[in-house]
KOLLOKOL-762905 format. One line per 5 residues: number of its first residue (from 1); for each residue y negated, x negated, z negated of N, C-alpha, C, O. Coordinates in steps of 0.001 Angstrom, whole numbers. Layout:
! residues N
NUM = Y/X/Z/Y/X/Z/Y/X/Z/Y/X/Z; ...
! end
This chain:
! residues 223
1 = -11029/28303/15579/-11488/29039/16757/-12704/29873/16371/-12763/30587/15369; -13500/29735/17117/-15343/31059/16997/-15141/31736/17615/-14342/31467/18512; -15773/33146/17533/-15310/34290/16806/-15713/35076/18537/-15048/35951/19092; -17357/34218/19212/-16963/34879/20798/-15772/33660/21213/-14844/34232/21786; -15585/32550/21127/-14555/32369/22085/-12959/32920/21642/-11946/32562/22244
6 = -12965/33613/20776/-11808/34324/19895/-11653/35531/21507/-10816/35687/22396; -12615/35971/21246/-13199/37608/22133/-13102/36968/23363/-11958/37253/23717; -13758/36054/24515/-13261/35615/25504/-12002/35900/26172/-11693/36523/27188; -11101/34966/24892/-9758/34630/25359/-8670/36097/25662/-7997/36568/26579; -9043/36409/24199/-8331/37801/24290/-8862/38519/25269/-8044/38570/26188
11 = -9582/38950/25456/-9692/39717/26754/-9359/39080/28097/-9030/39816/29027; -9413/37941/28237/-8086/37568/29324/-6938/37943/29457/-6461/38463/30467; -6293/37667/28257/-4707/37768/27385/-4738/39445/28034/-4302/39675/29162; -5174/40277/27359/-5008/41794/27203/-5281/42133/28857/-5126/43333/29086; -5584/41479/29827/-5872/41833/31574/-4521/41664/31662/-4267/42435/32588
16 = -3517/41199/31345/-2500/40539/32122/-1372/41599/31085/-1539/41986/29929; -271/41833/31996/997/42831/31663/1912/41997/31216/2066/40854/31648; 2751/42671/30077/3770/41388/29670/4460/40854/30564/4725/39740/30112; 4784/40925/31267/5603/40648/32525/4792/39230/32850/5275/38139/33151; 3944/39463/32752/2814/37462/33291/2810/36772/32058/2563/35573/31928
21 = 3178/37813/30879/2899/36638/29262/3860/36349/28573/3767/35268/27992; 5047/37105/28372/5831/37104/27389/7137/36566/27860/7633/36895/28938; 7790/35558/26854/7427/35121/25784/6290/34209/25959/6069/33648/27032; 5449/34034/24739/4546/33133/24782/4031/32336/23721/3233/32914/22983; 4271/31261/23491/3877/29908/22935/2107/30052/22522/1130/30353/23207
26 = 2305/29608/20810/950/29776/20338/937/27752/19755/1488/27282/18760; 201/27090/20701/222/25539/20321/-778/25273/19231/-1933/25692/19311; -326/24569/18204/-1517/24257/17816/-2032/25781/16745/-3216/26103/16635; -844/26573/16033/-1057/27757/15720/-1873/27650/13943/-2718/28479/13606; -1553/26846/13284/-1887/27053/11891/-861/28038/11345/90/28524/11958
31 = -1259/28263/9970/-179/29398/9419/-1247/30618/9803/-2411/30795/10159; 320/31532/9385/-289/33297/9502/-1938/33154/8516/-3083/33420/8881; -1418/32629/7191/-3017/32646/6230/-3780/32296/6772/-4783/32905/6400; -4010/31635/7497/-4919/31041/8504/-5655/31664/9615/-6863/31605/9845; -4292/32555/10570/-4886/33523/11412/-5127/34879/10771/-5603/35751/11497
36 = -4912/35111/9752/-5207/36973/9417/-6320/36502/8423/-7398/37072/8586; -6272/35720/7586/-7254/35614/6544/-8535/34594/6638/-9657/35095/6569; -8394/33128/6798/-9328/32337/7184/-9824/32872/8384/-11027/33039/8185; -9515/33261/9624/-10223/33530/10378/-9648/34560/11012/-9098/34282/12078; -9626/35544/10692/-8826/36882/10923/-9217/37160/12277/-8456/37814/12990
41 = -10560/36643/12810/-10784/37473/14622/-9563/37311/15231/-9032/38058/16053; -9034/35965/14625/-8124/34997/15899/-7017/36491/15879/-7138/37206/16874; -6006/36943/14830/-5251/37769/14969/-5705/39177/15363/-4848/39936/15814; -7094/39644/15224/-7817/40708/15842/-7604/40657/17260/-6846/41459/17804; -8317/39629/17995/-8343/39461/19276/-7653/39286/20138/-7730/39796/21256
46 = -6461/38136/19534/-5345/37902/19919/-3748/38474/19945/-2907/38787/20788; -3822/38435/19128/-2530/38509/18380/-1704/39895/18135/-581/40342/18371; -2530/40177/17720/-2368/42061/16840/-1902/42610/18177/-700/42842/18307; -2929/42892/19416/-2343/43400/20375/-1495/43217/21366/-956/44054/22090; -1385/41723/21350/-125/41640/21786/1508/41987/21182/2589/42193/21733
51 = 1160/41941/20137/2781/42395/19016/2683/43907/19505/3602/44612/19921; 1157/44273/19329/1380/46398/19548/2834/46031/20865/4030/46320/20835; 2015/45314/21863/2728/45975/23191/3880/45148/23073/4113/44643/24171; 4996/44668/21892/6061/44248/21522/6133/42848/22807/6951/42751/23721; 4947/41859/22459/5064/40616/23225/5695/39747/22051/5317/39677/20881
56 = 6727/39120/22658/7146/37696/21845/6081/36445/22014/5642/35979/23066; 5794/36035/20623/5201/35476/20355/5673/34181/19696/6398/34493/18752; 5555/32815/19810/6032/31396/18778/5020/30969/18491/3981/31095/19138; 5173/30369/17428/3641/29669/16545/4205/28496/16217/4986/28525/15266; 3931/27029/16989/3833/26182/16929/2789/25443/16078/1609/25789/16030
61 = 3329/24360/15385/2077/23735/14868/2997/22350/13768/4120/22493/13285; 2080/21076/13618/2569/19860/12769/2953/20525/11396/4087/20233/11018; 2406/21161/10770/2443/21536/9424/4072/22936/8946/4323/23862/9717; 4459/22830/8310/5462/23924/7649/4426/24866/7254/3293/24601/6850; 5110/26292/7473/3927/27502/6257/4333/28698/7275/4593/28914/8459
66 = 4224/29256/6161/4492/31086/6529/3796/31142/8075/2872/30574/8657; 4886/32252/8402/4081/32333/10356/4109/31144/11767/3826/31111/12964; 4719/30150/10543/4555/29045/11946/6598/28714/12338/7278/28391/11364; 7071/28800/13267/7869/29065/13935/9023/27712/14443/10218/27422/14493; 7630/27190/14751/8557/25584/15441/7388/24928/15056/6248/25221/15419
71 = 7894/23558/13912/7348/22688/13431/7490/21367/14011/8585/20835/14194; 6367/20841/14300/6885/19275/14561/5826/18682/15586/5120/19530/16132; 5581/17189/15974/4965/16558/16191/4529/16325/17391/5377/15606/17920; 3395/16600/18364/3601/16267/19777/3304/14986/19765/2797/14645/20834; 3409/14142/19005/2972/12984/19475/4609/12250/19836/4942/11238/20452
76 = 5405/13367/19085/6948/12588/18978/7927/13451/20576/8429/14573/20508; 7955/12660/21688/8052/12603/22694/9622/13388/22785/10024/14041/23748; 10396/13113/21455/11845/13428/21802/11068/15315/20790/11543/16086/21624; 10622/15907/20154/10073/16744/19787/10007/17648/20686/10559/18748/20692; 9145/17058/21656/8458/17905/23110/9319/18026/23650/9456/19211/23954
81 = 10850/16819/24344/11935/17207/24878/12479/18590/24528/12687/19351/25473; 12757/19046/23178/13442/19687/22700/12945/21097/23226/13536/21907/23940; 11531/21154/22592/10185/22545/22611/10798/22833/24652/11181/23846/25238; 10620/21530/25072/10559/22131/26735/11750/22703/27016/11828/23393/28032; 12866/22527/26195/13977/23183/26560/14119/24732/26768/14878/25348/27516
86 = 13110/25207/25837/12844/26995/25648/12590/27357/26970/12635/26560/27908; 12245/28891/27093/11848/29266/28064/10660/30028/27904/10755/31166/27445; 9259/29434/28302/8170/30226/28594/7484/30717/29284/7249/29995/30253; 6742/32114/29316/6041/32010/30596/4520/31865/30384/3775/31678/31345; 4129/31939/29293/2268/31181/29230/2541/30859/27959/3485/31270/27285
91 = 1377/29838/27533/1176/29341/26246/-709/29722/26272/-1547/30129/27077; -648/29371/25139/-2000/29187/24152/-1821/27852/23130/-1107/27589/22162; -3161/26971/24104/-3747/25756/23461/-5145/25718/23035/-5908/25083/23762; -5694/26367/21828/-7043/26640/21554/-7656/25378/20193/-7659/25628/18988; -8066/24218/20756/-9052/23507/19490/-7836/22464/19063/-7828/21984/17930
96 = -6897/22169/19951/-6045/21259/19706/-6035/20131/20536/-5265/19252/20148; -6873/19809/21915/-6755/18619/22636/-7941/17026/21567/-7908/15800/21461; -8592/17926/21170/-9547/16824/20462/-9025/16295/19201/-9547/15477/18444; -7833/16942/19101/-6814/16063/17396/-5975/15837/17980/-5044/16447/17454; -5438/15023/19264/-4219/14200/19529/-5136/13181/20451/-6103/13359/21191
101 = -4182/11756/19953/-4650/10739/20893/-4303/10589/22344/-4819/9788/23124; -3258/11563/22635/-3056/11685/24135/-3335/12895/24529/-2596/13876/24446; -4358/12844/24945/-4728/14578/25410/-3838/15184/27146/-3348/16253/27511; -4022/13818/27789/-3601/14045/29035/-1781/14304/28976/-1108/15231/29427; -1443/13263/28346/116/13583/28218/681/15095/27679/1580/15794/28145
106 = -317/15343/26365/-120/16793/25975/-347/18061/26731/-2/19183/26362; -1078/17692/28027/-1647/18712/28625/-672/18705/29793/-425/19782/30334; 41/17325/30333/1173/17581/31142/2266/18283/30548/2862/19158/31176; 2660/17867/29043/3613/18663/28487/3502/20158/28470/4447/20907/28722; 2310/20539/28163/2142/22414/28463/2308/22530/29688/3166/23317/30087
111 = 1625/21870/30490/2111/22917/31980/3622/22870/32058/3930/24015/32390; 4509/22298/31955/5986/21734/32359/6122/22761/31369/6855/23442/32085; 6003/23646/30014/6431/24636/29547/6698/25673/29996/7540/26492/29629; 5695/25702/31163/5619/27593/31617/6478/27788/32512/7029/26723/32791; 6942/28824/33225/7574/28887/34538/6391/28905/35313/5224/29117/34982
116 = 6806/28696/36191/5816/28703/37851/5205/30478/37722/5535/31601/37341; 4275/29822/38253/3289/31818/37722/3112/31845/36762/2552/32922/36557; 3242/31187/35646/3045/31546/34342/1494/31169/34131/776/30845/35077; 986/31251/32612/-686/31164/32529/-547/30400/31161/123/30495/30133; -1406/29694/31620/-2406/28478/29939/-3537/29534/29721/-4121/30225/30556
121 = -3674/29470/28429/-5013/29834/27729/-5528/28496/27229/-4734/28011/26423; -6481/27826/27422/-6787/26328/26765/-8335/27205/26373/-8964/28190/26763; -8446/25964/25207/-10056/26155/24895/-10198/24571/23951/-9320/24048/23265; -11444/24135/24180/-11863/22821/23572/-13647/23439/23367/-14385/24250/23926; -13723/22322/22034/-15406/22417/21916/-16148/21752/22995/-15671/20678/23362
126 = -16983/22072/23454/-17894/21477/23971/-18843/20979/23282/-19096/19780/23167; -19352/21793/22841/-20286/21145/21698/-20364/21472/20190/-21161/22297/19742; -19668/20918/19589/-19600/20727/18102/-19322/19683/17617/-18968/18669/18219; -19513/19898/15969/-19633/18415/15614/-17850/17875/15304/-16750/18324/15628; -18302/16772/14566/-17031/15970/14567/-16004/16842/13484/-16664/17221/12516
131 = -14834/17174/13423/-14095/17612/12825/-12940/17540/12157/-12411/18643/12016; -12329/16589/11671/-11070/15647/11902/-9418/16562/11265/-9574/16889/10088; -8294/16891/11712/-7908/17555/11613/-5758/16892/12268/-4973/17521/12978; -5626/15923/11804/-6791/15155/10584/-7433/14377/11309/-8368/13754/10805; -7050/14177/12911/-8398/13367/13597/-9212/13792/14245/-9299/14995/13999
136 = -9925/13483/14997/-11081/14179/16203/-11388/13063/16848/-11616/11960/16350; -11389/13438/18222/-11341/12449/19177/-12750/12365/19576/-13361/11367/19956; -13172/13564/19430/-14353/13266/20488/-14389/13906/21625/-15367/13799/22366; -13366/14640/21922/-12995/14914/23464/-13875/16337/23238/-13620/17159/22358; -14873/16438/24140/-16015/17555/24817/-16033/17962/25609/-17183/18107/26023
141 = -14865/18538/26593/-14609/18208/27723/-15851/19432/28575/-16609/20080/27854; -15887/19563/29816/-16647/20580/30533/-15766/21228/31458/-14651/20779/31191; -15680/21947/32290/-14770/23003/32561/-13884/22074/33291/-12717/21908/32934; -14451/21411/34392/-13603/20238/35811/-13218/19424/34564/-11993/19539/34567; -13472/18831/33728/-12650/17854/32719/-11286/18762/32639/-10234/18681/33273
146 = -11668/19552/31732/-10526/20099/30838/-9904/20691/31921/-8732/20888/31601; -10128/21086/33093/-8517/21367/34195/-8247/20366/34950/-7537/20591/35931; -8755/18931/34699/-8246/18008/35373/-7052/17490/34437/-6623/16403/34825; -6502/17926/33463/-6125/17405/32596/-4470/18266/33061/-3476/17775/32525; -4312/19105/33718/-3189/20228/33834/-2988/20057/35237/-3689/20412/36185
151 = -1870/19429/35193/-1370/19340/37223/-542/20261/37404/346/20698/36672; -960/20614/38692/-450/22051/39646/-935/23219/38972/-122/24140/39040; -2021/23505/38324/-2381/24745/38009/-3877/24827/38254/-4770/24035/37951; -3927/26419/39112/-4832/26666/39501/-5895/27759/38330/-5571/28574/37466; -7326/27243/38870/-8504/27900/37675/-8413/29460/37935/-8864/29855/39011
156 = -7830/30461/36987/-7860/31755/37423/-9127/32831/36813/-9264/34035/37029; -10057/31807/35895/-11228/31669/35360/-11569/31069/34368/-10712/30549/33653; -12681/31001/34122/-13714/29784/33299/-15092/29942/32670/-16048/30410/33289; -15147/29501/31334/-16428/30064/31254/-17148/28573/29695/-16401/28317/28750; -18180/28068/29781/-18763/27778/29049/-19247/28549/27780/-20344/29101/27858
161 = -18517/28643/26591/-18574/30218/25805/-19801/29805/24617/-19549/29070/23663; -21202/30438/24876/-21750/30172/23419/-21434/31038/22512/-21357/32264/22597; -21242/30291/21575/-20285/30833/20045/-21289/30889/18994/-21006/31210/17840; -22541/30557/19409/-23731/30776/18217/-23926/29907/17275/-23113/28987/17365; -24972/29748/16026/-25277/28454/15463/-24150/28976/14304/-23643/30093/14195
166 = -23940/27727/13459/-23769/27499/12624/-23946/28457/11066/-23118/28601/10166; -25083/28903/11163/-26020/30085/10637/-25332/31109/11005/-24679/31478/10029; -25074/31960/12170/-24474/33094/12538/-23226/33038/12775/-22598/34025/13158; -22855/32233/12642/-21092/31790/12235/-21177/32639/10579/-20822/33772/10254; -21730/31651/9878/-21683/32163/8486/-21547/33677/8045/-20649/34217/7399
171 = -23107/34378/8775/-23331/35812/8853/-22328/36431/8750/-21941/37151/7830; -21527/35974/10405/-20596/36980/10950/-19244/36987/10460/-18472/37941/10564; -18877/35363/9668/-17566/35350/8937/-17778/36385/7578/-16785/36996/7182; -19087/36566/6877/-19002/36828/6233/-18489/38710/6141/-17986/39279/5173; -18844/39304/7507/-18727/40630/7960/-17163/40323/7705/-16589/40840/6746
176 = -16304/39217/8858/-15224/39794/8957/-14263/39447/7718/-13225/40091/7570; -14654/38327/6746/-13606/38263/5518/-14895/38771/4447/-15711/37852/4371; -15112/39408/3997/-16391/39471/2612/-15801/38820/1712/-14736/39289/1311; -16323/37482/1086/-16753/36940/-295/-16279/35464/758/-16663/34444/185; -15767/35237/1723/-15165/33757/2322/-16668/32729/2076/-16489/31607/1601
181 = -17982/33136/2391/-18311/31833/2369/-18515/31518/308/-18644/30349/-55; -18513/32316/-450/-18537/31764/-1676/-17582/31407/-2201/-17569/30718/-3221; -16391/31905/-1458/-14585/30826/-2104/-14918/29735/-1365/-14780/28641/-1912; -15410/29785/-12/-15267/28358/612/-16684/26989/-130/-16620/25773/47; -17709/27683/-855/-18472/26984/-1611/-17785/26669/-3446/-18338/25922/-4253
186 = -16718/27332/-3667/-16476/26937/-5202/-15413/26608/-5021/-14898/26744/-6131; -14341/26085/-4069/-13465/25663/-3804/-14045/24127/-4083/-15158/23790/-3679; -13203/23275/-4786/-13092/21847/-5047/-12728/21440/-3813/-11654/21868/-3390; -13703/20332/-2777/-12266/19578/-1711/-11719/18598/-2420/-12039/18248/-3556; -10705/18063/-1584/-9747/17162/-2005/-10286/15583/-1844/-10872/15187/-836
191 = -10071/14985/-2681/-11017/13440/-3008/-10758/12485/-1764/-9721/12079/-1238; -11944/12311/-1531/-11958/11003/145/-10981/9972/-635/-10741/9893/-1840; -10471/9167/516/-10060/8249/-51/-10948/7159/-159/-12000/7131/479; -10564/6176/-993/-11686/5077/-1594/-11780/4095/-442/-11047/3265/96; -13379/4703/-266/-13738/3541/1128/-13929/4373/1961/-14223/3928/3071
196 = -13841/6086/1785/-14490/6495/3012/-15446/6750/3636/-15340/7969/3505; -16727/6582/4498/-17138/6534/4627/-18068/8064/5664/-19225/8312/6004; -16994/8585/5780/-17085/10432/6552/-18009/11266/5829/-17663/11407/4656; -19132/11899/6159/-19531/12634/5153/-18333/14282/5020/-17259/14478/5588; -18903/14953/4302/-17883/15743/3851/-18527/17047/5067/-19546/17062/5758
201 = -17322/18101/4896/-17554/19428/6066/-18630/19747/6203/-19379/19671/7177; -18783/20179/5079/-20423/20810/4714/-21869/20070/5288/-22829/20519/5915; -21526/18692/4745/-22296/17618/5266/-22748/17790/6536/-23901/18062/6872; -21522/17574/7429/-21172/17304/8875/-21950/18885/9174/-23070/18824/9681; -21622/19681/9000/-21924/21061/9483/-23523/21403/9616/-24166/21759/10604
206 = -24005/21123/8016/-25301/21434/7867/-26470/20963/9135/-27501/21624/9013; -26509/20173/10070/-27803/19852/10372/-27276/21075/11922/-28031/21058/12894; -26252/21838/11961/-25930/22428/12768/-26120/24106/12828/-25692/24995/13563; -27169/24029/11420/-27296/25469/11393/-27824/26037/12114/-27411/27167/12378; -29096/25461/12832/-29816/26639/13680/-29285/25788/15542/-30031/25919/16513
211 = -28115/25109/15615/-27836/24586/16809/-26261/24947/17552/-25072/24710/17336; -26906/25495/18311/-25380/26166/19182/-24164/25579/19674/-23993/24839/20642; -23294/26071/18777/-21775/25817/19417/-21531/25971/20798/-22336/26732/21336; -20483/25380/21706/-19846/26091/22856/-18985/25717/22725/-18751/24677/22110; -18012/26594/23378/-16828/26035/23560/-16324/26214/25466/-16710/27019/26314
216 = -15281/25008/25544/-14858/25572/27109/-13627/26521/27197/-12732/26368/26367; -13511/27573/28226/-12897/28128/28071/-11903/28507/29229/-12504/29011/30178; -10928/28431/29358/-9743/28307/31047/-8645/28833/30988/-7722/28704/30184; -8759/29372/31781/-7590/30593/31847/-6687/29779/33011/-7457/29384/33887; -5701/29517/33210/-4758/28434/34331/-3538/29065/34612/-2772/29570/33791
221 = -3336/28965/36528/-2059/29438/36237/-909/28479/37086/-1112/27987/38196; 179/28359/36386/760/27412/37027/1546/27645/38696/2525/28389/38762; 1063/27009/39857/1510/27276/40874/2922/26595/41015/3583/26752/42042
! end
C-alpha cells in the first residue's frame, strides 16, 4: 500500500463510528512485520486508531506469521464458506484484486461478508508496474471497473489517488522507516527459478522513478 493512498483510506475509516465498522476484516493483511515495520503508514493510518477506539480487528491473509489471524486460500471456495460464516460489518481489501485469478468471484465473496449497511474499503493500482505476489494480473481497474465488481453496494466515495513517483516513494519511506532503503539494497533476493525470464523488483521499478503511481480508491456500502 502508498503512503497517500494509506492517508486516503484512513481518513474514510476514522469518519465513520464503530458502530458502521466493527468488527472488521483486514483481506489480504500481510503480517504485523509487514504493517508496523515494512510499511508502517499502513498501521499509522489505519490501524493504530482504530485499536485506540477498541475496534475489533481480523487479519486475513494466504501466508502464516505473527498478526495474521485467519489463514487460508480464497481461491479455495470451501475456505471462503467457512470465513463467511463470521460476522462482519466492513472489511478492508487494499492491493489484493490484481493477485487472484478471480477477481469478480472474490469481490462477490466480500460483499456477502458484511451485514447490510456495512462498508468495503477496496483499493487497486491503477497505475503501476507489474508486481507478482506471487501473481499479478494486470487488473488496473478505474473507479466504474472496480465497483462493478461488488453487487448491491452503493459508491459512498471515490477517488483516483496520486501516490507519487517511484523517487518520492523512496524519499518518503525513507522518513518513515530510516535505514529501509539500504536493508532493502543489501538484502540478497531469493534465486529466479531456472528459466525465468521476469526481470527482478528493482529492475521492474527503476524506469518508474520519475513516473506516477495511482491508485483507485472506494469506499462501498452494502445496501
Amino acid at each position: 500500500m502508498l503512503i497517500p493512498e494509506a492517508r486516503w483510506l484512513g481518513s474514510k475509516l476514522h469518519s465513520l463510528p464503530n458502530s458502521a465498522l466493527c468488527p472488521l476484516l483486514n483481506v489480504g493483511s500481510q503480517t504485523r512485520h509487514f504493517r508496523e515495520v515494512e510499511q508502517p503508514w499502513i498501521e499509522h493510518y489505519l490501524f493504530a486508531p482504530l485499536r485506540n477506539r477498541q475496534c475489533r480487528i481480523l487479519h486475513l491473509d494466504l501466508q502464516q506469521g505473527e498478526g495474521i489471524d485467519i489463514v487460508g486460500d480464497l481461491a479455495d471456495a470451501q475456505f471462503r464458506a467457512r470465513v463467511q460464516n463470521e460476522d462482519f460489518l466492513s472489511a478492508i481489501c487494499s492491493n489484493l484484486l490484481e493477485h487472484v485469478n478471480n477477481p469478480r468471484e472474490v469481490a462477490h465473496w466480500l460483499a456477502s461478508l458484511v451485514r447490510p449497511g456495512g462498508y468495503l474499503f477496496v483499493s487497486c493500482p491503477y497505475r503501476f508496474p507489474y508486481h507478482p505476489d506471487p501473481i499479478d494480473t494486470m487488473f488496473r481497474p478505474n473507479v466504474a471497473e472496480l465497483a462493478g465488481l461488488f453487487p448491491n453496494c452503493q459508491i459512498v466515495d471515490q477517488a483516483i489517488v496520486n501516490c507519487g513517483t517511484y523517487a518520492t516513494f523512496l524519499a518518503t519511506r525513507e522518513l518513515w522507516a530510516p535505514g529501509a532503503l539500504c536493508r532493502s539494497l543489501m538484502t540478497r533476493p531469493a534465486p529466479a527459478p531456472q528459466g525465468d525470464a521476469q526481470p527482478s523488483r528493482s529492475g521492474r521499478l527503476f524506469p518508474w522513478l520519475f513516473k506516477s503511481f495511482r491508485a483507485t480508491c472506494l469506499i462501498l456500502r452494502k445496501q
